[in-house]
VEXLO-678248 format. One record per residue: z, x, y of N, C-alpha, C in turn. Coordinates in nm, 2 decimals. Atoms other than C-alpha are relative to their C-alpha. Layout:
# residues N
{node {Z, X, Y}, {Z, X, Y}, {Z, X, Y}}
...
# end
This chain:
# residues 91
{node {0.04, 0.13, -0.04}, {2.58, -6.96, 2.54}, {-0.02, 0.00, 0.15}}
{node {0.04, 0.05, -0.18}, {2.41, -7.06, 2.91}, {0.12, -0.11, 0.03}}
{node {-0.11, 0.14, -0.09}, {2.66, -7.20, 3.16}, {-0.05, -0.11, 0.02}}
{node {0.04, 0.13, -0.04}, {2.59, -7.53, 3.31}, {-0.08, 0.07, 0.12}}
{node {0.04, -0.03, -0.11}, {2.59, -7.32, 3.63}, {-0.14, 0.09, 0.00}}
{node {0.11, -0.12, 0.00}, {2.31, -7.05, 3.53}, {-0.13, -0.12, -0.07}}
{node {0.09, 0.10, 0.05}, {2.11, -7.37, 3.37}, {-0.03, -0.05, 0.13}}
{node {-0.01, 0.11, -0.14}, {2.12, -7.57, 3.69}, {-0.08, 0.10, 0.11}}
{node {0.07, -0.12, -0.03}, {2.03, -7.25, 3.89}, {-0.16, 0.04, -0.02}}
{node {0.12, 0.02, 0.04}, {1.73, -7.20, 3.66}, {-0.06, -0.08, 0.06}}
{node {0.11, 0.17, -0.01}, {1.61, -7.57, 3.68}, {-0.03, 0.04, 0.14}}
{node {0.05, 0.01, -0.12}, {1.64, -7.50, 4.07}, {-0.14, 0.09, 0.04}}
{node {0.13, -0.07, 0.01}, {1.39, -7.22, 4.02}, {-0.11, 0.02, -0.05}}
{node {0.14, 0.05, 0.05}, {1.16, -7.38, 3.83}, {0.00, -0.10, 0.14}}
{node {0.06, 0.07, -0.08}, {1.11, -7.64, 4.06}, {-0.04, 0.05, 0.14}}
{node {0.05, -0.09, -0.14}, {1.05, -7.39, 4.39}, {-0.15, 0.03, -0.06}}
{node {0.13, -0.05, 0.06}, {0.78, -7.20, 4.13}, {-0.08, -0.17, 0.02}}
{node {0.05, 0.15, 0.04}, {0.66, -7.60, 4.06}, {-0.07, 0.01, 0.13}}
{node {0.04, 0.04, -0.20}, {0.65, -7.66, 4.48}, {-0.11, 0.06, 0.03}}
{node {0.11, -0.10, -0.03}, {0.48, -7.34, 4.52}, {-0.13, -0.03, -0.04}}
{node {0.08, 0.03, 0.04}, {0.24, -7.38, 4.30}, {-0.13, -0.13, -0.01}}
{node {0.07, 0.16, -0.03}, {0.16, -7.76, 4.34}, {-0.10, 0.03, 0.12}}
{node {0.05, -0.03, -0.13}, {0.10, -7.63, 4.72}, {-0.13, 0.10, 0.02}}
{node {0.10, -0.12, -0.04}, {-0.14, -7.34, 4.65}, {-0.12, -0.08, -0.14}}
{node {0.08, 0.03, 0.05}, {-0.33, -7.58, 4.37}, {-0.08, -0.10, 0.07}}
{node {-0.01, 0.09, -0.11}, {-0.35, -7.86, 4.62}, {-0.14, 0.07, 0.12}}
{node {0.07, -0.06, -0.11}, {-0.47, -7.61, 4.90}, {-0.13, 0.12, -0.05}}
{node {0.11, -0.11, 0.06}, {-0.73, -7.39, 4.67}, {-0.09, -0.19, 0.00}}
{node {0.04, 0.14, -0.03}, {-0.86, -7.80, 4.63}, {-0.07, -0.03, 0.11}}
{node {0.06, 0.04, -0.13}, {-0.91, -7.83, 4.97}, {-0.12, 0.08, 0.08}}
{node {0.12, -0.07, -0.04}, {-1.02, -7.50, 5.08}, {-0.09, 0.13, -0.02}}
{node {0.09, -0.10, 0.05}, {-1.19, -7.33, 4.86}, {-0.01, 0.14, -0.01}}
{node {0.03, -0.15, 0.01}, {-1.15, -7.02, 4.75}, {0.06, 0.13, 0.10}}
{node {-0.05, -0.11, -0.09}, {-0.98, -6.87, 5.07}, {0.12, 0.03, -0.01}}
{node {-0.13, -0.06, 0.07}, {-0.64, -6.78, 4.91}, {0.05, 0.00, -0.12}}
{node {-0.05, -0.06, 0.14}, {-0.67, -6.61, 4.61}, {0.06, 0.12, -0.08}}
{node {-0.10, -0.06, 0.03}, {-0.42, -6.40, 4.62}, {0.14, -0.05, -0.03}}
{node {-0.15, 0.07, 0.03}, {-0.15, -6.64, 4.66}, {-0.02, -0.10, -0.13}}
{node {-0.01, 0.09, 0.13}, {-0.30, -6.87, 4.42}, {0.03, 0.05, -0.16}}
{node {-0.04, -0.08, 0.12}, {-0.32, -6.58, 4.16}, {0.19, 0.01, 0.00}}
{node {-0.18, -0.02, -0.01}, {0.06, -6.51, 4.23}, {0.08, -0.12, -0.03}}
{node {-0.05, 0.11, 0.02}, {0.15, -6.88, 4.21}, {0.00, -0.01, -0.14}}
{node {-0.02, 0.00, 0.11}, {0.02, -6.86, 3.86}, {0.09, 0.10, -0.10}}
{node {-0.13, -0.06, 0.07}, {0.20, -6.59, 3.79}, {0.11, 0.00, -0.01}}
{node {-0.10, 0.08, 0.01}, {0.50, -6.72, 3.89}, {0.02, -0.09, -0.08}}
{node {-0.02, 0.12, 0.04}, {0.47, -6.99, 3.68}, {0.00, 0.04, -0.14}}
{node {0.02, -0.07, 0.12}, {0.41, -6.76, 3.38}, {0.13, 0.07, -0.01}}
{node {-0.14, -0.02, 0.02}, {0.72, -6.55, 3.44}, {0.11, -0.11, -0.02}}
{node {-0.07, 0.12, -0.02}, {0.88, -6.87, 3.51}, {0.03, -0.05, -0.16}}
{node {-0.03, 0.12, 0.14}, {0.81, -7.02, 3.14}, {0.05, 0.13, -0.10}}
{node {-0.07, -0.13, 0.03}, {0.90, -6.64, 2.99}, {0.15, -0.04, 0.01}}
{node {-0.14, 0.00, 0.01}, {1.23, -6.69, 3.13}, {0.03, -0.08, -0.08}}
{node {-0.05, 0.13, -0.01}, {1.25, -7.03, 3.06}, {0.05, 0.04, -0.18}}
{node {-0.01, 0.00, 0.15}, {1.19, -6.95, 2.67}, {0.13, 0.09, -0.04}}
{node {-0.12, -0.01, 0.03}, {1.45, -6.71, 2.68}, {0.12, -0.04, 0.02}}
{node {-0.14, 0.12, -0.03}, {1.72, -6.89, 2.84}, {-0.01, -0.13, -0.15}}
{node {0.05, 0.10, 0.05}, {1.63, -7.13, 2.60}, {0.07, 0.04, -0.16}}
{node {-0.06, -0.06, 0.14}, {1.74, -6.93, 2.28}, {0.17, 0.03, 0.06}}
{node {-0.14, -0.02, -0.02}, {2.10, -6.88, 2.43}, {0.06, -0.13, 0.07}}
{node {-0.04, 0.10, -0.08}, {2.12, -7.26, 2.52}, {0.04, -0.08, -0.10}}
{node {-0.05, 0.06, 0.09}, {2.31, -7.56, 2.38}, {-0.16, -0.10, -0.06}}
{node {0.16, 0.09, 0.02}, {2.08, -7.84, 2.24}, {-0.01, -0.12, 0.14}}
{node {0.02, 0.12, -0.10}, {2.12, -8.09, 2.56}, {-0.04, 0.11, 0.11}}
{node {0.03, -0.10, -0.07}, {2.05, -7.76, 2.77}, {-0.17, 0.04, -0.02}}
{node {0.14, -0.02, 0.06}, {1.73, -7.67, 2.50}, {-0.10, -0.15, 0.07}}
{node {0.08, 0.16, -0.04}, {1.62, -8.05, 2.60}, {-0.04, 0.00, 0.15}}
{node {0.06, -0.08, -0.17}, {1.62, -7.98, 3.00}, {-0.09, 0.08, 0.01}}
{node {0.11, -0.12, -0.03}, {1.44, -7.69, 2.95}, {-0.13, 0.02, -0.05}}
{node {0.14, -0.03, 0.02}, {1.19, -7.78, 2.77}, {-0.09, -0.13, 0.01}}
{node {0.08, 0.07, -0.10}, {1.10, -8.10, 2.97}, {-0.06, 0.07, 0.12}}
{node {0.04, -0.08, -0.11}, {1.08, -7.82, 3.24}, {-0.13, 0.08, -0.03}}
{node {0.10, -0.09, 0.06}, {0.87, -7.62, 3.03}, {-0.17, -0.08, -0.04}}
{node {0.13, 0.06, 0.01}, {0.63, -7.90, 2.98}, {-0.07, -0.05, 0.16}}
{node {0.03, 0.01, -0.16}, {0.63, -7.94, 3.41}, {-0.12, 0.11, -0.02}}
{node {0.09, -0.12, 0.01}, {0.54, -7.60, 3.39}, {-0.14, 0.03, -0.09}}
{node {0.15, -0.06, 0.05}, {0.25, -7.53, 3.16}, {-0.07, -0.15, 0.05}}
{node {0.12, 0.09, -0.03}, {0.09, -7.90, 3.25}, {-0.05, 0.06, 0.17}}
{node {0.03, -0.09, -0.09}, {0.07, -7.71, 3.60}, {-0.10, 0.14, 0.02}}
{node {0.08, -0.15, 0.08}, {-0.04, -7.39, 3.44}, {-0.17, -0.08, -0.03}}
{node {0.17, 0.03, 0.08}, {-0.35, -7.57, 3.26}, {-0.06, -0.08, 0.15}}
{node {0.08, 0.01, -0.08}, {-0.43, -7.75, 3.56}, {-0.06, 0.11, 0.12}}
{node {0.00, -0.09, -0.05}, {-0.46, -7.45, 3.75}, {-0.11, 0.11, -0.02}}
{node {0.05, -0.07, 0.09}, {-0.64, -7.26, 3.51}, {-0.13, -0.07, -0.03}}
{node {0.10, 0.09, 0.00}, {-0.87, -7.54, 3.50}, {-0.09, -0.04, 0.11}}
{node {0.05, -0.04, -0.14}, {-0.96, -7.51, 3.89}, {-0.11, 0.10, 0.00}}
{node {0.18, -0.13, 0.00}, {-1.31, -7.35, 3.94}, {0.08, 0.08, 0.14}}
{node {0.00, -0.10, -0.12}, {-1.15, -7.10, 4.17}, {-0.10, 0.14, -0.01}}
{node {0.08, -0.12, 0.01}, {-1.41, -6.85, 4.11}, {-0.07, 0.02, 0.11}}
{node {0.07, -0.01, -0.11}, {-1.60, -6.72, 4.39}, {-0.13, -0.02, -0.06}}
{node {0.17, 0.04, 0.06}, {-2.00, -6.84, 4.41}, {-0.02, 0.08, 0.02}}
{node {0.10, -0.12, 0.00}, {-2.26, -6.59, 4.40}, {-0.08, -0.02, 0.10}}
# end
């Protein structure tokens, strides 16, 4: 079973990946295309992120399972918006 403390921990690190991410979908928004390497990495963060999340998730209580997979819905509505960004470079 997940502690309270290694749950709480998590949550904290989903919501840094969240920050991150918010900040580099925000700033690909604004300026186009000139940081996409951090943007790629933000999504991958956000991918490792819900990985964990799913396994923490199998060794958690059910009011634990419930946190985490409010979190997990932060995260991928993040993810699709992201994914959904014309960051492609023009021709």
């Amino acid at each position: 079973m997940a502690t309270r403390q290694s749950i709480d921990h998590f949550l904290n690190r989903c919501e840094s990946a969240i920050l991150a991410a918010e900040e580099q979908y925000k700033s690909a928004n604004r300026q186009e295309h000139y940081y996409d390497v951090e943007f790629s990495e933000a999504q991958q963060e956000l991918e490792n992120t819900v990985i964990e999340l799913e396994k923490l998730s199998d060794c958690s209580n059910a009011q634990q399972r419930e946190q985490l997979y409010r979190k997990r819905l932060q995260l991928q509505q993040l993810q699709n918006k992201m994914i959904l960004t014309d960051h492609d470079h023009p021709l």
